[in-house]
N, CA, C and O atoms as a printed pandas DataFrame, in Angstrom:
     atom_number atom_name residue_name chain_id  residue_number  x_coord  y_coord  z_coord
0              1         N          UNK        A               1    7.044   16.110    9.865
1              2        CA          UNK        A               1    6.091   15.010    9.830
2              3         C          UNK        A               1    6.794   13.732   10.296
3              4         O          UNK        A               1    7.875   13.405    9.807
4              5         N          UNK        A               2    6.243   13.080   11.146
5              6        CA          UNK        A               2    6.628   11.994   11.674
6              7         C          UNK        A               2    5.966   10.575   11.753
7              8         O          UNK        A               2    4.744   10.698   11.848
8              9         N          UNK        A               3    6.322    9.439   11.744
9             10        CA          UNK        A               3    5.107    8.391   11.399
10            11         C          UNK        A               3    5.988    7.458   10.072
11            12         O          UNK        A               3    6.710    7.757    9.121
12            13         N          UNK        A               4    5.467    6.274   10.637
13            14        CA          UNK        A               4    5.579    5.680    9.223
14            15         C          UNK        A               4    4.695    5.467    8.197
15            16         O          UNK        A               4    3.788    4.677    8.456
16            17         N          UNK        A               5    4.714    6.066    6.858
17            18        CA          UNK        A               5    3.888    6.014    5.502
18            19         C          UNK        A               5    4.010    5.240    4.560
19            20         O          UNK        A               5    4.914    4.415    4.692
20            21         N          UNK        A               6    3.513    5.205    3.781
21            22        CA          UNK        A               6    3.627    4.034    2.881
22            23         C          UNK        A               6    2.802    4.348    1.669
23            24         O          UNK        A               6    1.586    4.490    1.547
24            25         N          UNK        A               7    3.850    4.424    0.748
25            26        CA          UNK        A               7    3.553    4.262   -1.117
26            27         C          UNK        A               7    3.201    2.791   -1.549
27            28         O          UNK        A               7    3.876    1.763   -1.594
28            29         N          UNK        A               8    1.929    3.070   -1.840
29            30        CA          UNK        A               8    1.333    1.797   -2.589
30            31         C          UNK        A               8    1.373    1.872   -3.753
31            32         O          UNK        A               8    0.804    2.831   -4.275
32            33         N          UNK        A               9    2.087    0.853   -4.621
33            34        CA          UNK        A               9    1.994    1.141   -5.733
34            35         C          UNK        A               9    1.320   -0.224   -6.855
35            36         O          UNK        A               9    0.601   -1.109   -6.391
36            37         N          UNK        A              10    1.549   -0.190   -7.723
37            38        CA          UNK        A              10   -0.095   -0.813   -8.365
38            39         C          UNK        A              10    0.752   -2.956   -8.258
39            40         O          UNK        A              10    0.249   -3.901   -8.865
40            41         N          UNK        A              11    1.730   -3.031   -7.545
41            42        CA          UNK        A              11    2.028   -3.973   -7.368
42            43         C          UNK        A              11    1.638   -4.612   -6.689
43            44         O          UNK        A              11    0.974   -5.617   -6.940
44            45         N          UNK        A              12    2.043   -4.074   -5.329
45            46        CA          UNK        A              12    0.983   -4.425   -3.694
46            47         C          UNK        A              12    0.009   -4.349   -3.874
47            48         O          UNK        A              12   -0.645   -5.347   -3.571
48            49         N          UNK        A              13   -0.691   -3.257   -4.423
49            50        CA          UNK        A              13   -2.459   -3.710   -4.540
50            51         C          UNK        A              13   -2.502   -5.049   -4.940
51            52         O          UNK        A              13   -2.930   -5.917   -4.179
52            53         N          UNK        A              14   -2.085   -5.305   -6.103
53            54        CA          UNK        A              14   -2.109   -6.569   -6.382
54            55         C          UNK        A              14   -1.867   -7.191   -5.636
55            56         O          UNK        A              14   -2.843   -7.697   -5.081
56            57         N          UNK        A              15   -0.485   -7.591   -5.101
57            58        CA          UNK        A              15   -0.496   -8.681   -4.173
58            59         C          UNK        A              15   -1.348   -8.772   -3.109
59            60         O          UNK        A              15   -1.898   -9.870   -3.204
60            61         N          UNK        A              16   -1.807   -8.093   -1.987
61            62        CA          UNK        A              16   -2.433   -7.516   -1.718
62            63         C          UNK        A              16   -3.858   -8.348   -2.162
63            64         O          UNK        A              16   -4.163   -9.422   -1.643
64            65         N          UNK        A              17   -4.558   -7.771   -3.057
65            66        CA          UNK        A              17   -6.114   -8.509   -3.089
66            67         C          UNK        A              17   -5.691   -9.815   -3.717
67            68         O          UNK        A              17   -6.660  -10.558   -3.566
68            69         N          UNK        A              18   -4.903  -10.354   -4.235
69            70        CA          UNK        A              18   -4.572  -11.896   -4.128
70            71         C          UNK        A              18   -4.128  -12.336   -3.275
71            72         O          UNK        A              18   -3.584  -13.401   -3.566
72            73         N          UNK        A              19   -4.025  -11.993   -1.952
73            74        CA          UNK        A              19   -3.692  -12.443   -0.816
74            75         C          UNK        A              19   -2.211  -13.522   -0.750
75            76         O          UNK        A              19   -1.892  -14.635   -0.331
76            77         N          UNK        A              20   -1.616  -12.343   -1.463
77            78        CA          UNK        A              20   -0.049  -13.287   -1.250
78            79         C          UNK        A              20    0.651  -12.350   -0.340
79            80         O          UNK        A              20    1.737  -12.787    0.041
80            81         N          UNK        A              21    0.336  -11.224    0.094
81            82        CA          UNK        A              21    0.992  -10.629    0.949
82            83         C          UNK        A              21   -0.269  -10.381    1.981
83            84         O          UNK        A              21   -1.300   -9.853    1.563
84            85         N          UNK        A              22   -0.157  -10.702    3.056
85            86        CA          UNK        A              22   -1.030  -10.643    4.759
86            87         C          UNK        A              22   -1.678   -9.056    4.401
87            88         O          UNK        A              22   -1.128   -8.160    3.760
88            89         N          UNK        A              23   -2.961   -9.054    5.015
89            90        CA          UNK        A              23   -3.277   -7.464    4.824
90            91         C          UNK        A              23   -2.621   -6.645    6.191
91            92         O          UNK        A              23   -2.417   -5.450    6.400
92            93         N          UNK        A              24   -2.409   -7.798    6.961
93            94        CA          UNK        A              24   -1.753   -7.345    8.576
94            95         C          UNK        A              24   -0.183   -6.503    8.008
95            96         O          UNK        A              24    0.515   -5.970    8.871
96            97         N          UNK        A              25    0.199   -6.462    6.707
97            98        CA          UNK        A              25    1.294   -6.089    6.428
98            99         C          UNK        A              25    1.155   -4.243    6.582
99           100         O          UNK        A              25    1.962   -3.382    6.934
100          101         N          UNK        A              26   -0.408   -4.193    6.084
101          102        CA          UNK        A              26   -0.629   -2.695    6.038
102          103         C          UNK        A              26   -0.404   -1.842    7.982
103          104         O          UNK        A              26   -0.187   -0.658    8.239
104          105         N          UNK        A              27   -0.536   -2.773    8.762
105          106        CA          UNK        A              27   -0.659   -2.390   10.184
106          107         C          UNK        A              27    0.400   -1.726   11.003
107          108         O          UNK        A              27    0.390   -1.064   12.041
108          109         N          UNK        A              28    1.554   -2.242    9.951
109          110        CA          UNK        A              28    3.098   -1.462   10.638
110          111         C          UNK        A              28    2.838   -0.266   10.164
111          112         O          UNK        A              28    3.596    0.456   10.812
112          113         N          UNK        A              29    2.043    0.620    9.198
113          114        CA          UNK        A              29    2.092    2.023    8.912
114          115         C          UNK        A              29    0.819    2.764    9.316
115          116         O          UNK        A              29   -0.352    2.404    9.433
116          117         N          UNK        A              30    1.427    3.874    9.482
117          118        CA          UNK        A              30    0.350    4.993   10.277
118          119         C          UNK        A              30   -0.237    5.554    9.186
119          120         O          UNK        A              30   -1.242    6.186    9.510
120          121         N          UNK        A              31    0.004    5.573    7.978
121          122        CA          UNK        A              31   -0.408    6.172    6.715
122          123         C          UNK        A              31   -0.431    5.595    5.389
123          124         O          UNK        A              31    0.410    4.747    5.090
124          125         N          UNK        A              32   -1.323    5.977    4.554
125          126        CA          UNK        A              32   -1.048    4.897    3.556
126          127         C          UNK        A              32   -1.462    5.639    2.212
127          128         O          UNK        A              32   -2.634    6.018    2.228
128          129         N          UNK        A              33   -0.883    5.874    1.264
129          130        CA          UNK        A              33   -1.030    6.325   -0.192
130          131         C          UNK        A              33   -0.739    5.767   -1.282
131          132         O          UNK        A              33    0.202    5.030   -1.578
132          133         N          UNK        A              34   -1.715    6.209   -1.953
133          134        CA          UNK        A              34   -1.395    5.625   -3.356
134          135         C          UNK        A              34   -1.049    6.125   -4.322
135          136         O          UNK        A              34   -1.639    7.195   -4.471
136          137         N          UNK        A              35    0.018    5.786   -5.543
137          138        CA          UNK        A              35    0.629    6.424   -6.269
138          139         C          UNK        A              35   -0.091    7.244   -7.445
139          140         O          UNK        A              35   -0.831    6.523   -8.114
140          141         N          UNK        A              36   -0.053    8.320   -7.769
141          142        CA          UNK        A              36   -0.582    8.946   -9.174
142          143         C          UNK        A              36   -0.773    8.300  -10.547
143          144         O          UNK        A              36   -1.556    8.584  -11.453
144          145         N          UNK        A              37    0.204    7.309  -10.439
145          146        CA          UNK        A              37    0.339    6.760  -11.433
146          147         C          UNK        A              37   -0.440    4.975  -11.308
147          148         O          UNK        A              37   -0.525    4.237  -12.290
148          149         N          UNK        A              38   -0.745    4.732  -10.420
149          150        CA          UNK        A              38   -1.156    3.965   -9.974
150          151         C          UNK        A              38   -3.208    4.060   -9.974
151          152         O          UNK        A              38   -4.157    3.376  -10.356
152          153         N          UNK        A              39   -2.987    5.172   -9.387
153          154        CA          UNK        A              39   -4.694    5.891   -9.535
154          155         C          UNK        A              39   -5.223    5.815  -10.798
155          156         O          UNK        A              39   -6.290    5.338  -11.184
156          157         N          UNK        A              40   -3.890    6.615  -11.675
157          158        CA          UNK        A              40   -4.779    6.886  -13.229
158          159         C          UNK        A              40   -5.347    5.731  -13.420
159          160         O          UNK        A              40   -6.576    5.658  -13.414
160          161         N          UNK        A              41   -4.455    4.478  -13.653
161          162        CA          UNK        A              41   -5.146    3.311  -14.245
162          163         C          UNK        A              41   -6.475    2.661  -13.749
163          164         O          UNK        A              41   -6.943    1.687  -14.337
């Protein structure tokens, strides 16, 4: 598997919808997931 991916974890979401981190940040990755532990909550 090749590509760059990316673990989201319940931090970045956060930052993320408070817009302290650019959503253009998500654009450098070809893939994007979210953590198990992150989901449950």
């Amino acid at each position: 598997m090749n590509g760059n991916r990316a673990l989201l974890d319940s931090n970045i979401i956060i930052y993320l919808s408070k817009r302290e981190v650019p959503l253009s940040f998500l654009d450098q990755f070809d893939e994007h997931y979210i953590s198990v532990i992150t989901y449950m909550v």
